[in-house]
C-alpha positions in Angstrom: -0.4 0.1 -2.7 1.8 -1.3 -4.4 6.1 0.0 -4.4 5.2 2.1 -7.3 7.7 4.6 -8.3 5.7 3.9 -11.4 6.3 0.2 -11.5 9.6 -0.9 -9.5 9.4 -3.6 -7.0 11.1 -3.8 -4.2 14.3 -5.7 -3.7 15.0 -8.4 -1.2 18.9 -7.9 -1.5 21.1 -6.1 1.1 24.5 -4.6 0.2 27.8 -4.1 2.0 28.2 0.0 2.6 30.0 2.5 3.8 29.6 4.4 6.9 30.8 7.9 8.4 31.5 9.1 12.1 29.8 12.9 13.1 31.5 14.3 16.5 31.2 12.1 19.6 28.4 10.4 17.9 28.1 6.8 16.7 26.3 6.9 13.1 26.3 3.7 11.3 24.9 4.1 7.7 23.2 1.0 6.0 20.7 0.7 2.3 17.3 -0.4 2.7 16.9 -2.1 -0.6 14.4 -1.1 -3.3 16.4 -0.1 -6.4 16.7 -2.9 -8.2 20.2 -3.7 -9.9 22.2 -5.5 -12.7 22.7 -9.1 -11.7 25.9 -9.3 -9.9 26.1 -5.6 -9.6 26.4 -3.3 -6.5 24.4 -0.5 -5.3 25.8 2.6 -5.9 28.6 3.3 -3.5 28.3 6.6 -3.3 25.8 7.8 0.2 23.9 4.4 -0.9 22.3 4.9 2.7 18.3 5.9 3.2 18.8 5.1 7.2 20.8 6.1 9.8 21.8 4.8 13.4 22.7 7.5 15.6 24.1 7.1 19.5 24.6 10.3 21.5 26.9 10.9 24.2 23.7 11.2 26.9 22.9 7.5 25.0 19.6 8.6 23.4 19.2 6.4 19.5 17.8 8.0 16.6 16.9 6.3 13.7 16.3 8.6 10.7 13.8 6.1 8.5 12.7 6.8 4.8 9.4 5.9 5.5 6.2 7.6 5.4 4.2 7.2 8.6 0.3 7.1 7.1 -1.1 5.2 10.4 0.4 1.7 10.1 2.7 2.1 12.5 5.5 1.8 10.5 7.7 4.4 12.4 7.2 2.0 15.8 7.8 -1.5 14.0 11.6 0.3 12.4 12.4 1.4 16.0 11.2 -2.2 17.5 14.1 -3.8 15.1 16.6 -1.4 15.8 16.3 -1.1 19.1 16.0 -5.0 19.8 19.2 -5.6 18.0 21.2 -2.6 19.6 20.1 -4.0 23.4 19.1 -0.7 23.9 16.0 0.7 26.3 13.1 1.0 24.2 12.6 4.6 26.4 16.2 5.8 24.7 14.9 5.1 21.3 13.9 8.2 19.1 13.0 8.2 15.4 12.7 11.1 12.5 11.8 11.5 9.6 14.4 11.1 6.4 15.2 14.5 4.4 14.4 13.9 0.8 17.9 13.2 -0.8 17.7 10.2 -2.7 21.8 10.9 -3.0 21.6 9.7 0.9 18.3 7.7 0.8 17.9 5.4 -2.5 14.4 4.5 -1.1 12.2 7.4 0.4 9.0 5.3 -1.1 6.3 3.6 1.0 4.3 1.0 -0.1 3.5 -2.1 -1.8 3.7 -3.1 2.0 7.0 -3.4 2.0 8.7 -0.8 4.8 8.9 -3.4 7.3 10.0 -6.2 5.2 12.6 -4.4 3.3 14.2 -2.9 6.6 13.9 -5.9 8.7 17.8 -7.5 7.9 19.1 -4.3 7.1 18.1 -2.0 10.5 19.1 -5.6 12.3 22.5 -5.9 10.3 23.1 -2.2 11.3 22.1 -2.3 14.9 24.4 -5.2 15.1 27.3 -3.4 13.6 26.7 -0.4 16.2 26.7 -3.0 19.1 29.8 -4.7 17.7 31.6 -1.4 17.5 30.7 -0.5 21.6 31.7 -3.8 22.4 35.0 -3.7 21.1 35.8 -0.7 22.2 34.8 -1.7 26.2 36.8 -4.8 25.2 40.1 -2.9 24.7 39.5 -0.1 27.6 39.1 -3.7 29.8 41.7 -5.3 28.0 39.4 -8.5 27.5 38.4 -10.7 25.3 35.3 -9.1 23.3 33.7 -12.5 23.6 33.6 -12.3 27.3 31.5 -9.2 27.0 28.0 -8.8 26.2 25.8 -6.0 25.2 22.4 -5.5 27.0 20.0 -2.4 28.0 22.2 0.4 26.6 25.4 -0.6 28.0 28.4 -3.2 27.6 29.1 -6.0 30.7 32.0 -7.6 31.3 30.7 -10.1 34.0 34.1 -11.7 35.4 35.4 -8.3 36.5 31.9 -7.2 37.2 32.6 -4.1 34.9 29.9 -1.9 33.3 30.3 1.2 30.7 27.1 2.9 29.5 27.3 2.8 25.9 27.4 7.1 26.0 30.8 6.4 27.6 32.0 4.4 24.6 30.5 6.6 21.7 33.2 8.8 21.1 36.1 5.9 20.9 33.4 3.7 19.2 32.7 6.7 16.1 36.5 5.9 15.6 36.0 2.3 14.8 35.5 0.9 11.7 32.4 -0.3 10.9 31.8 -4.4 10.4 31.2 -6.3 7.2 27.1 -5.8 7.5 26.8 -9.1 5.9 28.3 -11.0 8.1 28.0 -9.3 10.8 26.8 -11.9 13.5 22.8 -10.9 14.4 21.0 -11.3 17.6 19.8 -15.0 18.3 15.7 -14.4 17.8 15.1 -16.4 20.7 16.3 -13.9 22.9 14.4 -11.1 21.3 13.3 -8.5 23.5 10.9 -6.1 21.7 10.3 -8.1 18.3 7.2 -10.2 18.7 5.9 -7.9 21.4 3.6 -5.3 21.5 4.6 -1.7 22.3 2.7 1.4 22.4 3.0 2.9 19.4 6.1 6.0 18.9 3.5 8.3 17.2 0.5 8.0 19.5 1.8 11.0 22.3 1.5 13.4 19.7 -1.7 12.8 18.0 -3.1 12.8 21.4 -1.4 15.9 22.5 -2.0 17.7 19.5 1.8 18.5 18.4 1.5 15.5 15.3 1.9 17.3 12.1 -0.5 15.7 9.3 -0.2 18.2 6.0 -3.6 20.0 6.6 -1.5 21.6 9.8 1.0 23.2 7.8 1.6 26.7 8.9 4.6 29.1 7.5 4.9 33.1 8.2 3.1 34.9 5.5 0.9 31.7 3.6 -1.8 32.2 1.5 -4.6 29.4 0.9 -5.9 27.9 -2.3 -8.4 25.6 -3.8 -8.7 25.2 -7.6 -11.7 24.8 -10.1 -11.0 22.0 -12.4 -12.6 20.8 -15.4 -15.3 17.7 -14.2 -14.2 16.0 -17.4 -11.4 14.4 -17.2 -8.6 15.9 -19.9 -11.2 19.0 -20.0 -9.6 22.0 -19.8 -11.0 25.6 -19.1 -12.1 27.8 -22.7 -12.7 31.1 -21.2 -13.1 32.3 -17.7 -14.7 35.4 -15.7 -12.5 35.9 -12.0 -14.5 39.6 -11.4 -16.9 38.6 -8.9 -14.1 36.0 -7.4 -11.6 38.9 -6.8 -14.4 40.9 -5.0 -14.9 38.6 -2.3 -13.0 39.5 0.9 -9.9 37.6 1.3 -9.7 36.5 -2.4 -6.3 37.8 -3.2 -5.8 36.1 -6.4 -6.9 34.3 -9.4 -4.2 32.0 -11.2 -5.0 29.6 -14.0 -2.7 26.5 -14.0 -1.7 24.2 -16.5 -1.9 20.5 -16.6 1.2 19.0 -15.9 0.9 15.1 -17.7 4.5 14.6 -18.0 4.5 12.5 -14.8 2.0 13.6 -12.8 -1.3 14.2 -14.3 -2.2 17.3 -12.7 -5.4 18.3 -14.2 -4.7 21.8 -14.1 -7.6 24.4 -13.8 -8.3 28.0 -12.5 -6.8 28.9 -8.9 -8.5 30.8 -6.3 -5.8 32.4 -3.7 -7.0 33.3 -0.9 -6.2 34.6 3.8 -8.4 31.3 4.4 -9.7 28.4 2.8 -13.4 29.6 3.6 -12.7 32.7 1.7 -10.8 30.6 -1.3 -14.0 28.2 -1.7 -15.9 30.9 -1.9 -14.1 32.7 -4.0 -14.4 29.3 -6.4 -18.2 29.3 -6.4 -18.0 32.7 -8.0 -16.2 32.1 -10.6 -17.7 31.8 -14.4 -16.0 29.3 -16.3 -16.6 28.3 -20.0 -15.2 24.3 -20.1 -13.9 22.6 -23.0 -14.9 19.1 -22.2 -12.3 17.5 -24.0 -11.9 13.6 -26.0 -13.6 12.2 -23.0 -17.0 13.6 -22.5 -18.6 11.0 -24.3 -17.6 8.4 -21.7 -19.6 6.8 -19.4 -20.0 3.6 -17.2 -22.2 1.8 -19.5 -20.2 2.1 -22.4 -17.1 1.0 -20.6 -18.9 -2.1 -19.3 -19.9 -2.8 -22.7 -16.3 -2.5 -23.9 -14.9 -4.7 -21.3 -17.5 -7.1 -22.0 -16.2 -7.0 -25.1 -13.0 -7.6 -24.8 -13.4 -10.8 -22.4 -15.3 -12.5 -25.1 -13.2 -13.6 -27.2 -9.3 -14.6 -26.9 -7.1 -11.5 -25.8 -3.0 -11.5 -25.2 -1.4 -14.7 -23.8 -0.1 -13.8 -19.9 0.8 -17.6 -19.1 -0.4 -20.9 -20.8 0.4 -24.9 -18.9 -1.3 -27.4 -20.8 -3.9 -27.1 -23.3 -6.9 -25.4 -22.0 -8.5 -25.3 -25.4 -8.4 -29.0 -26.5 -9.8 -30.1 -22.2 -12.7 -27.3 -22.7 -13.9 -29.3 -26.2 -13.5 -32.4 -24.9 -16.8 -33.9 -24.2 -18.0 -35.5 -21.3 -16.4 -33.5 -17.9 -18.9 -30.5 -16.5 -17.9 -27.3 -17.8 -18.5 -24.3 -15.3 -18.3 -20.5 -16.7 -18.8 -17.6 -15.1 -17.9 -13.6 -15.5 -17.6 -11.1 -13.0 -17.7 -7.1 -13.2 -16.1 -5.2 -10.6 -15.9 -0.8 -10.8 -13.8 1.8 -10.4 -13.3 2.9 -6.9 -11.9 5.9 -5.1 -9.5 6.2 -2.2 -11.4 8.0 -0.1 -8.9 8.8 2.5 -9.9 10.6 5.3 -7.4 13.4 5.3 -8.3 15.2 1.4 -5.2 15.6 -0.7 -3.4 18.7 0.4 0.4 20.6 0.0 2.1 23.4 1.1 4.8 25.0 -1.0 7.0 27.9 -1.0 8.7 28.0 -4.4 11.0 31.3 -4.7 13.7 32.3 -7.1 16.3 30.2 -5.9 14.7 27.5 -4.2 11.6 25.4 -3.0 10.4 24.2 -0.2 7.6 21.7 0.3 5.6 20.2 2.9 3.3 17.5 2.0 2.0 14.2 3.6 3.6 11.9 0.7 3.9 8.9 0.1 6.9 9.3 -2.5 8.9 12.5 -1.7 11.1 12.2 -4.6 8.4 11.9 -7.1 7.5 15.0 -5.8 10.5 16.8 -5.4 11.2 16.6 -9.3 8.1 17.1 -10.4 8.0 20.6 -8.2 11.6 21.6 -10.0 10.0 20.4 -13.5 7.2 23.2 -12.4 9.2 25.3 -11.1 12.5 25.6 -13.1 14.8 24.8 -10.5 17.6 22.0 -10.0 16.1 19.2 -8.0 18.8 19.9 -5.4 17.2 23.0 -4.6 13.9 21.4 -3.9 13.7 20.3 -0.2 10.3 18.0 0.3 9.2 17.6 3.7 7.1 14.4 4.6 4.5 15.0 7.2 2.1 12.5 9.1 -1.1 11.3 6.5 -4.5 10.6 7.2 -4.6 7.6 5.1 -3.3 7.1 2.0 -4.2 3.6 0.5 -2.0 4.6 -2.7 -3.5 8.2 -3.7 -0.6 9.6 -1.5 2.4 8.4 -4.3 0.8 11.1 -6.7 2.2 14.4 -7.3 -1.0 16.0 -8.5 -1.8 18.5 -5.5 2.0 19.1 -4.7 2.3 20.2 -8.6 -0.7 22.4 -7.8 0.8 24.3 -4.7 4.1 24.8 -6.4 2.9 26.6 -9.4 0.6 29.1 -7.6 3.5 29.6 -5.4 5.7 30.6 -7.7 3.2 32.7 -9.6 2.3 34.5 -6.5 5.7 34.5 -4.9 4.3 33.5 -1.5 3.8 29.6 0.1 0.8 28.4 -0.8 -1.2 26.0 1.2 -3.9 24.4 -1.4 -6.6 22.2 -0.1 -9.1 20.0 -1.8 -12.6 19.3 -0.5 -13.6 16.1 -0.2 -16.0 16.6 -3.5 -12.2 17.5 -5.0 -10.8 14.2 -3.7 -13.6 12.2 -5.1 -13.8 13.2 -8.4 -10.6 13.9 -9.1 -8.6 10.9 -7.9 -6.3 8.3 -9.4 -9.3 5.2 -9.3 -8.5 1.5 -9.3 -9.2 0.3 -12.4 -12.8 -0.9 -13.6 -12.1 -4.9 -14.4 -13.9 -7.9 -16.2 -13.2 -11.1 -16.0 -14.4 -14.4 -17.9 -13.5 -17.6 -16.4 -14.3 -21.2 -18.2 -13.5 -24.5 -16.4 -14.1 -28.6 -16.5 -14.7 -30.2 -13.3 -14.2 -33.6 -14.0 -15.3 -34.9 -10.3 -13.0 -33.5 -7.5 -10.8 -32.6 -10.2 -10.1 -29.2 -12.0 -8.6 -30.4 -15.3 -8.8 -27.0 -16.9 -9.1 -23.4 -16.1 -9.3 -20.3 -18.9 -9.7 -16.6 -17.6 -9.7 -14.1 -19.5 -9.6 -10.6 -18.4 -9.9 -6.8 -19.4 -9.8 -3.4 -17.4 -8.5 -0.4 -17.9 -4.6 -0.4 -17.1 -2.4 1.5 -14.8 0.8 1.1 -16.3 0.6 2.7 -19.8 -1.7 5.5 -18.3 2.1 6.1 -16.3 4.7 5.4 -19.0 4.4 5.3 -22.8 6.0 2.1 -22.3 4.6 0.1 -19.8 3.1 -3.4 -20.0 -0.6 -3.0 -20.0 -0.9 -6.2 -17.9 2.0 -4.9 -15.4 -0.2 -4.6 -12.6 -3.3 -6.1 -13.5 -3.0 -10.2 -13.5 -1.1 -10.1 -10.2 -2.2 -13.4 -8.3 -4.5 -14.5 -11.0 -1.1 -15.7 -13.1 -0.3 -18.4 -10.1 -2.6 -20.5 -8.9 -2.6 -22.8 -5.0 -4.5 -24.8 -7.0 -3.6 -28.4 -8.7 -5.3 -27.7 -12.6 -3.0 -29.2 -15.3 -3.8 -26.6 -18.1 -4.4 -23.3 -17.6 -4.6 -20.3 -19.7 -4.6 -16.4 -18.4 -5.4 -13.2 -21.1 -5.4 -10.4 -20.7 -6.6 -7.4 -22.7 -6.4 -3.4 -21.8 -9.6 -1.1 -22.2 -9.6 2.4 -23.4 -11.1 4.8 -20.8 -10.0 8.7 -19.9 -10.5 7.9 -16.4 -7.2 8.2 -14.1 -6.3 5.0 -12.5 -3.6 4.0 -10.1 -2.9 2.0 -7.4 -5.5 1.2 -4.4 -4.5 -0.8 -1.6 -3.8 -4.5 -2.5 -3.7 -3.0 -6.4 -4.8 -5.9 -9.4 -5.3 -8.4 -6.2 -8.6 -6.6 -4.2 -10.2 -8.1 -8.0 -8.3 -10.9 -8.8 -9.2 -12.4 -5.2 -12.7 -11.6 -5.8 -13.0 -13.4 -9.2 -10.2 -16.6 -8.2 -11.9 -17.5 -4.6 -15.5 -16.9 -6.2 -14.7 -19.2 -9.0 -13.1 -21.8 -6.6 -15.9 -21.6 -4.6 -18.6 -21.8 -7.9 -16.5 -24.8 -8.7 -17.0 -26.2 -4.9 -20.6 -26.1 -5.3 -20.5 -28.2 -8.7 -18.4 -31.0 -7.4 -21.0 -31.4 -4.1 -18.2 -30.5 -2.0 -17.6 -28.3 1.6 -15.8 -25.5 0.2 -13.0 -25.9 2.9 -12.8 -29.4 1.8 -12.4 -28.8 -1.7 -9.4 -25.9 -1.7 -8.0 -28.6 0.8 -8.4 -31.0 -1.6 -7.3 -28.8 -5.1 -4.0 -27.7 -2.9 -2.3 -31.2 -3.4 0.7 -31.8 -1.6 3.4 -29.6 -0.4 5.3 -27.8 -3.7 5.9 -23.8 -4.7 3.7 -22.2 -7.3 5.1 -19.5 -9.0 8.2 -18.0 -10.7 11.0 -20.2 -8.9 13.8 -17.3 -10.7 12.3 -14.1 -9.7 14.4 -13.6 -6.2 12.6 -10.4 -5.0 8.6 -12.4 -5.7 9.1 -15.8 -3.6 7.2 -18.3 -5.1 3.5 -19.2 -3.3 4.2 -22.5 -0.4 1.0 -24.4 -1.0 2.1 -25.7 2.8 2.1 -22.5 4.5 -1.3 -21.8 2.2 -3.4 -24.7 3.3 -1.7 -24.5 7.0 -3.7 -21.1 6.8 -6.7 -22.3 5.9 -6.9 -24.9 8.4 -6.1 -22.1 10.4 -9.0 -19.9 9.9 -11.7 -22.6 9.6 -11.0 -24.2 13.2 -10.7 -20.6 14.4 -14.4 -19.7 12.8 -15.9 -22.9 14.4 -16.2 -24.0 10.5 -18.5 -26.7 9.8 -20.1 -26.5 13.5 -24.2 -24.8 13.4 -24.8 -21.6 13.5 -28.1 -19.4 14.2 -30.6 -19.6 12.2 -30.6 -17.6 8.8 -26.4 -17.1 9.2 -23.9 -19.0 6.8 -20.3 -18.7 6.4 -18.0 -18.0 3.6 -14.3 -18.4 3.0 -11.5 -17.3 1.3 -7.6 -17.3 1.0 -5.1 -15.5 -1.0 -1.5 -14.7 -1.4 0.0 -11.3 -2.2 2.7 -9.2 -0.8 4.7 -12.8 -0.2 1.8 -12.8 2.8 -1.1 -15.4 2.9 -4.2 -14.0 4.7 -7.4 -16.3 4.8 -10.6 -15.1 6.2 -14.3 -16.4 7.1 -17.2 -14.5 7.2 -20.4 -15.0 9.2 -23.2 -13.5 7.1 -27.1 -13.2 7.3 -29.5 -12.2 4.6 -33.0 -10.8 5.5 -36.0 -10.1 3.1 -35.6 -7.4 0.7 -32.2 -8.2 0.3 -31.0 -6.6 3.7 -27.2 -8.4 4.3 -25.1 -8.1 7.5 -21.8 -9.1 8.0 -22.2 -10.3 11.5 -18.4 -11.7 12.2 -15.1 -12.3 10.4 -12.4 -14.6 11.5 -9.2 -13.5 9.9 -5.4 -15.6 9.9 -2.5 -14.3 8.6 1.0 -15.8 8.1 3.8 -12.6 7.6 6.4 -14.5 8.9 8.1 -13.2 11.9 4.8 -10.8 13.2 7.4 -7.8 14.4 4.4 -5.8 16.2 1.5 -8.4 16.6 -1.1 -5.4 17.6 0.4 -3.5 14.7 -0.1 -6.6 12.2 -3.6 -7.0 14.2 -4.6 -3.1 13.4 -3.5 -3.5 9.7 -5.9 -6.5 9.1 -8.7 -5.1 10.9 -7.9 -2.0 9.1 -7.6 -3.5 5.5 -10.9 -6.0 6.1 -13.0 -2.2 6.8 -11.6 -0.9 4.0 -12.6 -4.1 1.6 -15.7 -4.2 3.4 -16.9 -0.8 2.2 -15.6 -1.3 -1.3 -17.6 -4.4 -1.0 -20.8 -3.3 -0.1 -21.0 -0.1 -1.5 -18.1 1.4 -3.4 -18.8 2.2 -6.9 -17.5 5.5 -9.3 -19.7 5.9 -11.8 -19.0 8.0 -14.8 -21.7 9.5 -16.9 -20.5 12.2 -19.6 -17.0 12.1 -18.8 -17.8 12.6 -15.3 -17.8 11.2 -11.8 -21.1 11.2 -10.3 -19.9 10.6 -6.6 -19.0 14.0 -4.3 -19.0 13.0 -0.7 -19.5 10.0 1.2 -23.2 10.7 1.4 -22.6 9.3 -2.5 -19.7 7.2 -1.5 -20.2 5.9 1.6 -17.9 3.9 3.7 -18.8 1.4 6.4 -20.4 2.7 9.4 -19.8 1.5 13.2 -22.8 0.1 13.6 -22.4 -1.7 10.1 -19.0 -3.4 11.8 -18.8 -7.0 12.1 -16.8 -8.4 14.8 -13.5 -9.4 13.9 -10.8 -11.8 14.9 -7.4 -12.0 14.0 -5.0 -14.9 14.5 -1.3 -14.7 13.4 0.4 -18.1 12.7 3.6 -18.3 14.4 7.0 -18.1 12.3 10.5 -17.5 12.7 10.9 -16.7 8.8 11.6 -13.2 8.1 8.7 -9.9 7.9 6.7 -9.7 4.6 4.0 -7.5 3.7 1.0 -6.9 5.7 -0.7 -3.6 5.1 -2.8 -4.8 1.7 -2.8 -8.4 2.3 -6.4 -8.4 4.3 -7.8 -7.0 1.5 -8.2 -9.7 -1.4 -9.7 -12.2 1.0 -12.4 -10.2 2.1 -15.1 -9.6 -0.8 -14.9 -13.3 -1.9 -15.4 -14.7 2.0 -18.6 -12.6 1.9 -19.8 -13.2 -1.0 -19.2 -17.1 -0.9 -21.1 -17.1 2.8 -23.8 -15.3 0.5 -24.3 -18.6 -1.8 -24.0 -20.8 1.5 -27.2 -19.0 3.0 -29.6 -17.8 -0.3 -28.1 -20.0 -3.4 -27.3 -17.0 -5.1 -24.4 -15.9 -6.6 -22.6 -12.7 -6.4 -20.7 -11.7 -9.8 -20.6 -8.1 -9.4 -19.6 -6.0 -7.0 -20.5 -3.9 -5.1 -22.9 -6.0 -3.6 -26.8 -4.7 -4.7 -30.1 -5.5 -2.8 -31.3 -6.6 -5.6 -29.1 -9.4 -6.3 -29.7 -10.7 -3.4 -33.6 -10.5 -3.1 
C-alpha cells in the first residue's frame, strides 16, 4: 500500500529537532519524515517528534514507534536499528506503540512500504545522540578524553583505566545533557554492526504464541455491546424503508440504529445497525431484518459494461502522461515489425484474514477508539467529524492486524463503531463477516491497457501505451490527479526505446477503489514485463537475453529532480536479473512439460526480479511448481524479515493471479467468501527461493515490491511451455487449453 494519507509520499529528508529530559530517564526525541515541506523549509518545530528513545535507570530501552505492526515485522526491524546503534543488549530492548498525537508524531501512517526506510537514519541518528550523551557524561565523571571511551553492550569503557559504568548509572547526569546536532552526529561504522544484517526472533512472536497479542477482534472494555450492520449491496444504495420488529425480538438484540453514510473522507456506506450482548446474537438479529433498498445511480453497473468502457477508452488517444520522441511518426513508418497487444486486468479485494473491525466508546466529552489501523489519525478525525468532538479528545489506539494489504488506511468501520456508540452511549465493538469484507471493500482498480510497438531487429525504436481504469485519487479528493496513482512504473522504462508515449484516461465506475499492495504497479508489471517479453519472442531472442540487451549501459531512468522518488539504476536492475536467472538454473533443461518465465520490476525504490517454473497439463490444468525470487533493498536490515515479506507478497500475487477476480453485476459484487474468492492453497504452493543481493546503501521498501514481478514471470513461463499468450488475468483454463 502505498503512503496514502490520500496521496502524500513519503519524504527521504531528516531534520534537526528538539529534545526533552523526563526524571532520571534519557529520552531523545527525533522526526521520522513523511510530511513533505516547502523547499528549504523546516519541519515544524513544535513536538516535530513521532519517536522516542527512552533509557531507564535499571537500563531497559523503549522505543515508542509510529508504526502499525500488520505482520511484517516492522516493530523488530525499528528495534534492530536502534538498538544496534545505542550498543545496547538486544534482551534490554522494549518497543510500544505511539499514542495518536500527530502534535508529537507527524507520521503515525504505515505503508507504501516505507516504515523501515523512512526510520532507518533517523532511529540511527537518535541512538547515536543517546550514546554520545552517556559517553560524555562517563567522560567527565573519569575526567578523560571522550574519545578514549567507547560504548558497547549497554555500558561506557574506558579501557586504559579499565573503568566500566552501566549506562543506568549515567542516565540521570546524561537527561541533563544537551542533546547533539542529529545531523552530524557521528553514526556507527556499518562494518561493525551487530544486529543489522542479522536475523533475530521477531519482538512480537512471544505474544501471539502466548495468547496476550492484542489484534482488534480481541478488544474487550467493561460494559461493550456488539454490532454488525446491514448495508445496501449496491454501492451508493441507501436504505428506503425498514422493519427492526422481528430484529428486536431476538434475545440479545438490544438495539436497532440506522447510520448515515459518511463520504466526506471516509466513504462509509452507512446502513441499518443491529446492537447486540454477542456477535451471534447481532448477525442474527441482521437476518431478521426487512429492509426496502434504494439502489441508487449505480445499479445499472456491471463488469461487462465497464470492460466495454475501458476498452473504450484505450482505443483511441487519451491524456498525455509523458512523451520522448515521436511514437506516432516511428509506428507509420513502414518497414520495422509492429507488435500490439492489450491486456485486461479486474478489480480485486483485499481479503485480509482478520475482517475489518473497531471498538469505540464515544461519550459526551470524549472518545476513545481501538482499532487495528493502519492510519490512526485518519481515523481519529474522522470519529470527531462523527462524533462532534475536538480531535484532541479523540484518543485512537492501534492494535496488532491480521493483514492489511492497504484496506487498513480506511476509516469506514471505525466511522461505523463511533456513531452507534454515541447513539447508544455505550462502546461498541462492530464486526464485519467476511461476506461484509468482500463486498464492501475499497477494490484495486479494474485496468486496461493498449500497448503498440516497432521492433526493428533487437531494437525497440518505439513504444505507445495507452491506459484506462477506474481511478483512486479523484474517488478521494475532488481534486486529485486521475492518473496520481495509476501510471506508476509504466511512466519510466529500464528499457533503451527512443520515443515513447504513455496515456492515460480515467473510467467512470461506482465501485470503491483504493490502494492494494504494490497499488498501479501489481498491473503495470503485468502489462510492461508481458509486453517485453511479447516483444522477446518477435525478435527470436531468450527473454533474459533480450531485457539484458534492451537495458543498455549503466545510466538512471526516471525523474533525476524528484529527491524523495530516486530515479531507476539500470546497473543495479540488470545486476538483479543476472541475479535471478543464474539462481533459477536459467537456460539449463528442465523436466519434461515445465518452462520458465521471468520478470523484473522496480517500485518502492526496490528492484525485485523473479522466475517461475511452470507446467501446463491437458484441460488447461497449470501449476506453479517453483519461484526463484532476488531482491536488492539496499542494506537488508532483517534478511528473514525481507525473506518473509517476499514470500509473503509472491502468495498474495499468486492468488490474485490465478484466481482473484470481483465481479459486479447490477451494482453488485458477486463474491462472499473465499469459497467465491479463493486464495492460494498449501498444496497449490510452489517452492520458493529468495536471494538478497548484498548492499551497503541505505533500507528501501520491501513489503509490495514482490508483487509486480510475479503474475508476468508466470505468465511469460506460460508462453515458454504452450505458445500461448496470457492477456488477462486472472489466469482461466480456458486460455490455456
Amino acid at each position: 500500500m502505498r503512503s496514502s494519507s490520500v496521496g502524500s509520499k513519503p519524504s527521504r529528508r531528516s531534520f534537526l529537532k528538539t529534545t526533552a529530559a523526563s526524571g532520571a530517564a534519557l529520552v531523545v526525541g527525533f522526526y521520522l519524515p513523511e510530511m513533505a515541506f516547502a523547499e528549504g523549509q523546516e519541519a515544524p518545530r513544535v513536538n516535530p517528534f513521532n519517536a522516542w528513545v527512552r533509557i531507564d535507570s535499571d537500563g531497559k530501552v523503549t522505543l515508542t514507534a509510529a508504526k502499525s505492526e500488520m505482520g511484517q515485522g516492522v516493530l523488530t526491524s525499528l528495534a534492530m536499528i536502534l538498538a544496534d546503534e545505542l550498543e545496547v543488549d538486544w534482551k534490554m530492548v522494549h518497543i510500544q506503540q505511539a499514542e495518536t498525537k500527530p502534535e508529537i508524531y507527524p507520521d503515525l501512517g504505515t505503508g507504501g512500504s516505507g516504515s523501515v526506510a523512512g526510520s532507518y537514519l533517523p532511529l540511527r541518528q537518535a541512538g547515536a545522540a543517546a550514546r554520545e550523551m552517556l559517553v560524555l557524561t562517563a567522560a567527565k565523571t573519569w575526567r578523560v578524553d571522550p574519545v578514549t571511551c567507547r560504548a558497547t553492550d549497554g555500558a561506557v569503557f574506558h579501557n586504559p583505566r579499565g573503568h566500566r559504568l552501566a549506562y543506568a548509572e549515567l542516565v540521570e547526569k546524561a537527561s541533563k545533557l544537551p542533546v547533539p546536532d542529529l545531523e552530524t552526529v557521528k553514526l556507527k561504522n556499518p562494518d561493525n554492526f551487530r544486529y543489522i544484517g542479522k536475523s533475530i526472533p521477531r519482538v512480537d512472536s512471544p505474544s501471539k504464541v502466548d495468547g496476550t497479542a492484542q489484534f482488534g477482534l480481541d478488544v474487550r472494555v467493561p460494559g461493550m455491546l456488539y454490532a454488525v450492520v446491514a448495508r445496501c449491496p449496491v454501492f451508493e444504495g441507501k436504505a428506503k424503508h425498514f422493519d427492526a420488529t422481528k430484529a428486536k425480538a431476538l434475545p440479545g438484540v438490544r438495539a436497532v440504529v440506522e447510520i448515515p453514510a459518511v463520504v466526506d473522507g471516509s466513504h462509509s456506506a452507512g446502513g441499518i445497525a443491529v446492537v447486540a450482548d454477542n456477535t451471534w446474537a447481532a448477525i442474527r438479529g441482521r437476518q431478521a431484518l426487512e429492509i426496502e433498498w434504494d439502489n441508487g445511480p449505480h445499479a445499472g453497473e456491471s463488469s461487462e459494461s465497464l470492460s466495454a468502457q475501458l476498452q473504450s477508452l484505450t482505443a483511441k488517444p487519451a491524456k498525455l502522461v509523458r512523451e520522448t520522441g515521436n511514437v506516432e511518426a516511428a509506428l507509420s513508418h513502414e518497414g520495422p515489425a509492429k507488435i500490439e497487444a492489450a491486456y485486461e486486468l479486474p478489480f480485486l479485494a483485499h481479503a485480509t484474514m482478520e475482517p475489518m473491525n473497531c471498538t469505540a466508546d464515544v461519550r459526551a466529552d470524549h472518545a476513545e477508539v481501538w482499532a487495528p489501523t493502519q492510519g490512526p489519525v485518519w481515523i481519529r478525525d474522522l470519529v470527531a467529524q462523527v462524533s462532534g468532538l475536538p480531535k484532541e479528545s479523540v484518543a485512537v489506539h492501534t492494535t496488532l492486524m491480521g493483514g492489511a494489504f492497504g484496506r487498513r488506511y480506511q476509516t469506514d468501520f471505525a466511522v461505523e463503531a463511533a456513531q452507534m456508540s454515541k447513539a447508544l452511549g455505550k462502546p461498541v465493538h462492530v464486526v464485519w463477516t467476511r461476506e461484509d469484507d468482500m463486498q464492501h471493500d475499497f477494490y484495486r482498480p479494474a485496468f486496461h491497457h493498449r500497448l503498440a510497438a516497432v521492433l526493428d531487429g533487437q531494437k525497440v525504436t518505439a513504444w505507445r501505451h495507452r491506459m484506462s481504469s477506474t481511478p483512486i485519487a479523484p474517488y478521494w479528493r475532488p481534486n486529485g490527479k486521475p492518473e496520481e496513482s495509476e501510471v506508476g512504473g509504466a511512466v519510466y522504462l529500464p528499457y533503451l526505446v527512443p520515443n515513447f508515449r504513455l496515456e492515460y484516461a480515467p473510467a467512470a465506475s461506482g465501485v470503491p477503489r483504493a490502494w492494494w499492495r504494490s497499488v498501479e504497479n501489481s498491473s503495470n508489471g503485468f502489462v510492461v514485463e508481458s509486453f517485453v517479453d511479447e516483444l522477446a519472442a518477435a525478435a527470436k531472442t531468450d527473454p533474459l537475453e533480450f531485457r539484458l540487451r534492451l537495458i543498455g549501459a549503466p545510466r538512471k531512468v526516471g525523474d533525476l529532480k524528484d529527491e524523495d522518488n530516486p530515479p531507476l539504476d539500470t546497473a543495479r536492475f540488470k545486476a538483479l536479473l543476472e541475479l535471478v536467472a543464474g539462481k533459477s538454473g536459467w537456460g539449463k533443461p528442465l523436466s519434461p512439460g515445465r518452462a520458465r518465465g521471468i520478470a523484473a520490476f522496480y517500485s518502492f525504490n526496490t528492484y525485485a526480479a523473479q522466475v517461475a517454473e511452470v507446467s501446463v497439463a491437458s484441460g488447461g490444468k497449470l501449476r506453479v511448481h517453483r519461484v526463484t525470487c532476488a531482491v536488492d533493498c539496499g542494506r537488508a536490515v532483517d534478511p528473514d524479515g525481507v525473506k518473509a515479506q517476499m514470500e509473503s507478497a509472491i502468495v498474495y500475487a499468486l492468488s490474485a493471479a490465478l484466481m482473484g477476480e470481483i465481479t459486479i453485476a447490477n451494482g453488485s459484487v458477486q463474491q462472499s467468501n473465499f469459497n467465491d474468492y479463493q486464495v492460494l492453497r498449501m498444496n497449490d504452493m510452489p517452492e520458493i527461493e529468495v536471494f538478497i543481493m548484498p548492499s551497503t546503501v541505505a533500507p528501501t521498501g520491501i513489503g509490495e515490491p514482490g508483487v509486480p514481478p510475479l503474475a508476468p514471470a508466470v505468465t511469460n513461463a506460460i508462453f515458454a511451455a504452450t505458445g500461448k499468450r496470457i492477456r488477462r488475468l486472472p489466469i482461466r483454463a480456458e486460455d490455456l487449453a
